[in-house]
C-alpha positions as CSV (number, residue, x, y, z in Angstrom):
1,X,50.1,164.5,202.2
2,X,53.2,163.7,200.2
3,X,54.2,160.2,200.5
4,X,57.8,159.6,200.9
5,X,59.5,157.2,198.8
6,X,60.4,153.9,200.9
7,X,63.6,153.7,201.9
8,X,64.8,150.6,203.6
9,X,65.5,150.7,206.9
10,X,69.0,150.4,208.2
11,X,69.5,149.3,212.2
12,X,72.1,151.1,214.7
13,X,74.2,148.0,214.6
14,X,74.5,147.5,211.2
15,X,75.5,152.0,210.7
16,X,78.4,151.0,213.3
17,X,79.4,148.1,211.8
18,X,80.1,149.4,208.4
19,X,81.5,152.4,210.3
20,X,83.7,150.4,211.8
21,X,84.7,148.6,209.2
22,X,85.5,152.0,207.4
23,X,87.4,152.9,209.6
24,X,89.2,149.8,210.0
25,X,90.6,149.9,206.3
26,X,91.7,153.5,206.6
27,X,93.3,152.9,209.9
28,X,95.3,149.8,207.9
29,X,95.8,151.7,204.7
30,X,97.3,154.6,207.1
31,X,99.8,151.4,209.0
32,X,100.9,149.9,205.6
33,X,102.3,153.6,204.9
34,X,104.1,153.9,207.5
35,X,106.2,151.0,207.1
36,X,109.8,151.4,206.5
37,X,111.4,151.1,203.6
38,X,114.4,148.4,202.6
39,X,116.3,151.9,201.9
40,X,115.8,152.6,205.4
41,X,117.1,148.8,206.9
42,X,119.9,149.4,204.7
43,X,121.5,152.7,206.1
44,X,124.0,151.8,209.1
45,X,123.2,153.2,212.3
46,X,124.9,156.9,212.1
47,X,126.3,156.0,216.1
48,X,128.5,153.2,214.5
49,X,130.9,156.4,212.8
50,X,130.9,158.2,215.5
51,X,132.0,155.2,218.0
52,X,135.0,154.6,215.4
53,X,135.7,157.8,215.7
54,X,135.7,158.2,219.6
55,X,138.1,154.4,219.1
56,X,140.4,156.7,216.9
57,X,140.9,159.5,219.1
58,X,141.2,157.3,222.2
59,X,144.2,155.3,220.3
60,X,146.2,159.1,218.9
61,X,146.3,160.1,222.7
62,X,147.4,156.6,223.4
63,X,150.5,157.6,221.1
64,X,150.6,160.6,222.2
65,X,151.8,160.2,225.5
66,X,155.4,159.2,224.0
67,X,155.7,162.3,221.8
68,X,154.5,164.8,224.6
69,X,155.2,162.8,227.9
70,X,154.3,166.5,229.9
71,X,150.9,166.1,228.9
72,X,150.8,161.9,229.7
73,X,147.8,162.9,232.8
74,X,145.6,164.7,230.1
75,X,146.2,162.5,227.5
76,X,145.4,159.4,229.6
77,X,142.2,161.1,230.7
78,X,141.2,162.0,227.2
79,X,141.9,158.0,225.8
80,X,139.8,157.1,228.7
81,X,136.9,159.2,227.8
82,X,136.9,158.5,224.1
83,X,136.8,154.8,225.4
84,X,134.1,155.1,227.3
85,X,132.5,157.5,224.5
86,X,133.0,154.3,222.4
87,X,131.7,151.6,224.5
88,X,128.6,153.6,225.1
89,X,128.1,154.3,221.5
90,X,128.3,150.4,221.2
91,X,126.1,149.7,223.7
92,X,123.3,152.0,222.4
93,X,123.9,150.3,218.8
94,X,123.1,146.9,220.2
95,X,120.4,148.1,222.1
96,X,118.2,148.6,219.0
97,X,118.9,145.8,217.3
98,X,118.5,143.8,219.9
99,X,121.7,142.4,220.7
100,X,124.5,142.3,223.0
101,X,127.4,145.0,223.1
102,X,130.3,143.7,221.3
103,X,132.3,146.6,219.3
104,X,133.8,144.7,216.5
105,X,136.1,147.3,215.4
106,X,137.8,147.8,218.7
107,X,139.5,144.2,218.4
108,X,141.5,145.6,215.7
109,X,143.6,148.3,216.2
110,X,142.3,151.7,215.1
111,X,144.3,153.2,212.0
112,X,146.8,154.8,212.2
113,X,146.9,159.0,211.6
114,X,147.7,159.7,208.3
115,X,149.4,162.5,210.0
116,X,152.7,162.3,212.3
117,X,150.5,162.4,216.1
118,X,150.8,165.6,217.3
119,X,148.8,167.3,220.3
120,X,147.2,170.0,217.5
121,X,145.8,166.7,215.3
122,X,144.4,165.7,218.7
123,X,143.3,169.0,218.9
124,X,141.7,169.0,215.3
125,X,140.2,166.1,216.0
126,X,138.7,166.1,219.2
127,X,137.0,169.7,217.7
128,X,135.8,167.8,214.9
129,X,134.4,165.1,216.5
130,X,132.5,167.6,219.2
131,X,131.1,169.0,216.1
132,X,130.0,165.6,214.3
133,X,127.9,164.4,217.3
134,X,126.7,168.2,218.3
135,X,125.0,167.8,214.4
136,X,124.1,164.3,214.4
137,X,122.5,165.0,218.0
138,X,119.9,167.5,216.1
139,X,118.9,165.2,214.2
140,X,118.1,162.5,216.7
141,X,115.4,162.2,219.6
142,X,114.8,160.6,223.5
143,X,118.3,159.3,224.7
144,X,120.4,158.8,221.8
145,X,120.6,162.4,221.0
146,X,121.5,163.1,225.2
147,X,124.1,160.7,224.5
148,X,125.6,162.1,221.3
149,X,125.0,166.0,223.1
150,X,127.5,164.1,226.2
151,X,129.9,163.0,223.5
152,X,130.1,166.6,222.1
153,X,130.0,168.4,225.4
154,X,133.1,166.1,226.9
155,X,134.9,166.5,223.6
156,X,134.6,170.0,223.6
157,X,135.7,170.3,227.2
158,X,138.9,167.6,226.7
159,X,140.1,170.1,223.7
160,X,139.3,173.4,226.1
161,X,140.7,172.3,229.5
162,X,143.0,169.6,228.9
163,X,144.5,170.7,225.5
164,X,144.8,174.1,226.4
């Protein structure tokens, strides 16, 4: 009979310990990669545009209800939307850093149009910004993107049935 050369012998316990010690490298190598990168803590939170935006919009049907007092009921209702659009945006901001809703860019007033306020900018705008959060909703997941797809759906119906 052939003789065998003589391996040692290696126990159970010490094949799962070095197994599990494999394993427990990869499993850290794999962690470290998915750390975020300072490029990624640096990009602003893509909700903080369109909160500035929804303050914007809110303040142009403010100063719209002198220029087309017929359309003062809409125009309220719209400025109260976009408020709420805003304070919402805000809110979910501060949720994910951790912090408390505070929306420093509504204690200033919003700028002013660049354009004389008309009911069509409002129009423009309102289009626009259904568009914006429609896109940036497709890029997002859970309840931020249900938020941004509300933004976009109640913009879209302010410019349809109250800015007919």
């Amino acid at each position: 009979m052939p003789t065998r050369p003589h391996l040692p012998l290696v126990s159970r316990r010490t094949l799962l310990r070095w197994a599990g010690a494999a394993l427990g490298s990869a499993g850290g190598f794999t962690v470290a990669g998915c750390a975020a990168s300072p490029d990624e803590d640096t990009e602003p939170d893509p909700l903080i545009a369109q909160a500035q935006r929804a303050r914007t919009d809110a303040a142009l049907a403010g100063a719209l209800v002198a220029v087309a007092p017929e359309r003062a009921d809409a125009l309220a209702t719209i400025g109260a939307e976009r408020t709420t659009h805003a304070a919402a945006l805000d809110a979910e901001v501060a949720r994910l850093v951790g912090g408390t809703p505070t929306s420093p860019a509504s204690s200033t007033a919003a700028p002013p149009p660049v354009e004389a306020p008309s009911v069509e900018l409002l129009r423009e705008r309102l289009t626009r910004s259904q568009r914006d959060a429609a896109d940036l909703a497709r890029t997002l997941r859970g309840y931020r993107a249900g938020l941004l797809a509300s933004v976009s759906a109640a913009c879209a119906t302010e410019t349809v049935v109250l800015l007919p």
